[in-house]
VOVEXLO-419069 format. One line per 10 residues: their letters; for each residue y, z, x of N, C-alpha, C. Coordinates in steps of 0.001 Angstrom, whole numbers. Layout:
A	Y:Z:X:Y:Z:X:Y:Z:X | ...
***
This chain:
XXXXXXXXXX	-6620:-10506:-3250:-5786:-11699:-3216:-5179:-11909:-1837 | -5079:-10546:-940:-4572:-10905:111:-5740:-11188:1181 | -6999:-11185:1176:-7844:-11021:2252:-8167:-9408:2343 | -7493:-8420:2038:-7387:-7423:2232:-8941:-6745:2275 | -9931:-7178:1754:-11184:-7042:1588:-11930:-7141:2991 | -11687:-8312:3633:-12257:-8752:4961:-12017:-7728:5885 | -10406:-7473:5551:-9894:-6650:6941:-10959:-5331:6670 | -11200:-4919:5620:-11586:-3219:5618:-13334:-3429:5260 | -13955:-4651:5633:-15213:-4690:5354:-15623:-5202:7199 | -14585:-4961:7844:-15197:-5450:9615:-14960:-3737:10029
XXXXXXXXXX	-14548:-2799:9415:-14857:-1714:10106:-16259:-997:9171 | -16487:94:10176:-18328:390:9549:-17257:1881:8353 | -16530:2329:8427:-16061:3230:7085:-15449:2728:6417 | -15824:1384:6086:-14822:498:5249:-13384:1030:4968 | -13323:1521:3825:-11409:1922:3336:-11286:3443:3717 | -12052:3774:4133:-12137:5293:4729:-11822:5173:6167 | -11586:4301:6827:-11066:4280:8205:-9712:4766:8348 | -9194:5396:9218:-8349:5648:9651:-7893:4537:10519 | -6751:4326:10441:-6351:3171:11101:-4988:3744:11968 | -5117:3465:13174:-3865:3461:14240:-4851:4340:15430
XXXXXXXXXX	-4312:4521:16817:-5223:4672:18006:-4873:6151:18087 | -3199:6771:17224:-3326:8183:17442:-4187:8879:16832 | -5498:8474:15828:-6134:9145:15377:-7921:9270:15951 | -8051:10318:15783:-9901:10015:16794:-10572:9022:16068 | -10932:7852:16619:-11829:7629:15925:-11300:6711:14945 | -9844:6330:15118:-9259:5451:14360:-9492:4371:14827 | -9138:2936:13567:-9594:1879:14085:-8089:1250:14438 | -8036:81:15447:-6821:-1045:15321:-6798:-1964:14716 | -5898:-2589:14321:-5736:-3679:13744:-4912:-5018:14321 | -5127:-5660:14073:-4283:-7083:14410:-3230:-7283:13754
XXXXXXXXXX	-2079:-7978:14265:-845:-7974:13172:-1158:-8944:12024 | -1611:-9818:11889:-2362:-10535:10897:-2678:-9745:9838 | -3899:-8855:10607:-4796:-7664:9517:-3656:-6946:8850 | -2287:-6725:9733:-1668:-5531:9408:-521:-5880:8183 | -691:-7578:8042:-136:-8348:7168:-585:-8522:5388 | -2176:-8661:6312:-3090:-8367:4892:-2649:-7057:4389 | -3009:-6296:4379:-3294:-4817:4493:-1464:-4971:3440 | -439:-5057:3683:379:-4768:3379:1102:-5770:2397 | 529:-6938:1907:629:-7985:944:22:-7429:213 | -1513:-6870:285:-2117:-5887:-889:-1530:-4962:-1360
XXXXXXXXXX	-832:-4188:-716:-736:-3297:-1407:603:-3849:-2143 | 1565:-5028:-1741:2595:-5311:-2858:1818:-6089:-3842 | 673:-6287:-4079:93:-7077:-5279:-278:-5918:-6021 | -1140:-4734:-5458:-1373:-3543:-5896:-367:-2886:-7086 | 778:-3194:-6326:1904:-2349:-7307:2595:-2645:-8282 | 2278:-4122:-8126:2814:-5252:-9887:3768:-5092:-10204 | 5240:-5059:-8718:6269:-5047:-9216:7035:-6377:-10146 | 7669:-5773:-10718:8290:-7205:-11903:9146:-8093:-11115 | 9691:-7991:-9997:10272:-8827:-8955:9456:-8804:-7110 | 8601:-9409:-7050:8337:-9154:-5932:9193:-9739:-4266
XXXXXXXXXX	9633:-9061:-3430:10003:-9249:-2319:9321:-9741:-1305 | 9004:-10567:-514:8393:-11012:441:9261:-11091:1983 | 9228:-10315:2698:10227:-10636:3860:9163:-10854:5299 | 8781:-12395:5382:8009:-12579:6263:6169:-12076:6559 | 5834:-12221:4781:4670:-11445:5157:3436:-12351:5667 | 3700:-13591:6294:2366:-14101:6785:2836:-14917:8378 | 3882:-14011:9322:4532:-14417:10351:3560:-14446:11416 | 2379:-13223:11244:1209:-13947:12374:-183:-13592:11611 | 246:-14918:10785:-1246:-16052:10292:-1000:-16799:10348 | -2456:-17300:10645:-2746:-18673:10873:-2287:-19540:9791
XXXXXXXXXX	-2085:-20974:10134:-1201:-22136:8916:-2456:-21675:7662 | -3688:-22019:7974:-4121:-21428:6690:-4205:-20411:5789 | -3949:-19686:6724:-4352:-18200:5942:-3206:-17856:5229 | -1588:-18606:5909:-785:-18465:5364:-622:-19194:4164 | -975:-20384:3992:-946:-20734:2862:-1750:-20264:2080 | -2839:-20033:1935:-3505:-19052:1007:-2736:-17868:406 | -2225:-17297:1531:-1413:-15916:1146:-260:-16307:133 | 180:-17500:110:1711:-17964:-179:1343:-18322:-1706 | -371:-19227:-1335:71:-19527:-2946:-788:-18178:-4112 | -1487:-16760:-3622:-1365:-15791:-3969:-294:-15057:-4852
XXXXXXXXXX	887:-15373:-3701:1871:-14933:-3756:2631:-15304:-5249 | 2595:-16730:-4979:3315:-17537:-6304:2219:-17269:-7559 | 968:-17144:-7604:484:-17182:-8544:434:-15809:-9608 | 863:-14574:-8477:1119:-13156:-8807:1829:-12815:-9442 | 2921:-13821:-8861:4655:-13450:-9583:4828:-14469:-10497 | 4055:-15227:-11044:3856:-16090:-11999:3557:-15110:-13129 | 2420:-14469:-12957:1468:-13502:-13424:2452:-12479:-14159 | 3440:-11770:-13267:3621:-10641:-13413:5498:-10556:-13454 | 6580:-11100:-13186:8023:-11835:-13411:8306:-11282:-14544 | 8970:-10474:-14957:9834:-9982:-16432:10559:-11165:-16584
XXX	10374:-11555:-17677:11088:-12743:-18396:12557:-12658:-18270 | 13241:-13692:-18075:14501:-13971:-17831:15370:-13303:-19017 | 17122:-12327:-18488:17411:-11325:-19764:18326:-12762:-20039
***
């Protein structure tokens, strides 16, 4: 839902990459990617209130809206009903 797929299908060890430059052989990422990467994993975790603090600040107008309406459609999804 986040793109998160793209980011880890442009390196050749797909989700087995190591990611950051202190590691041999690790890959970098873009802050974008590093946006994806970390919107997944709050969809991953299906919290009953989700937090968003700036997660599509460097994407592009589209990608951000994609991400946004993800976002709304998740916590649509997943929102503990009002006590």
């Amino acid at each position: 839902m986040a793109g998160a797929d793209e980011v880890i299908a442009e390196h050749s060890q797909g989700s087995d990459t190591l990611l950051g430059k202190r590691f041999e052989g690790g890959g970098e990422l873009s802050g974008s990617q590093w946006q994806r990467l970390a919107a997944a994993r709050g969809f991953y975790r299906d919290a009953p209130l989700p937090i968003c603090d700036e997660p599509a600040a460097a994407l592009d107008a589209r990608a951000e809206h994609r991400l946004f309406e993800q976002i709304r459609a998740h916590a649509a999804a997943t929102a503990a009903p009002p006590c």
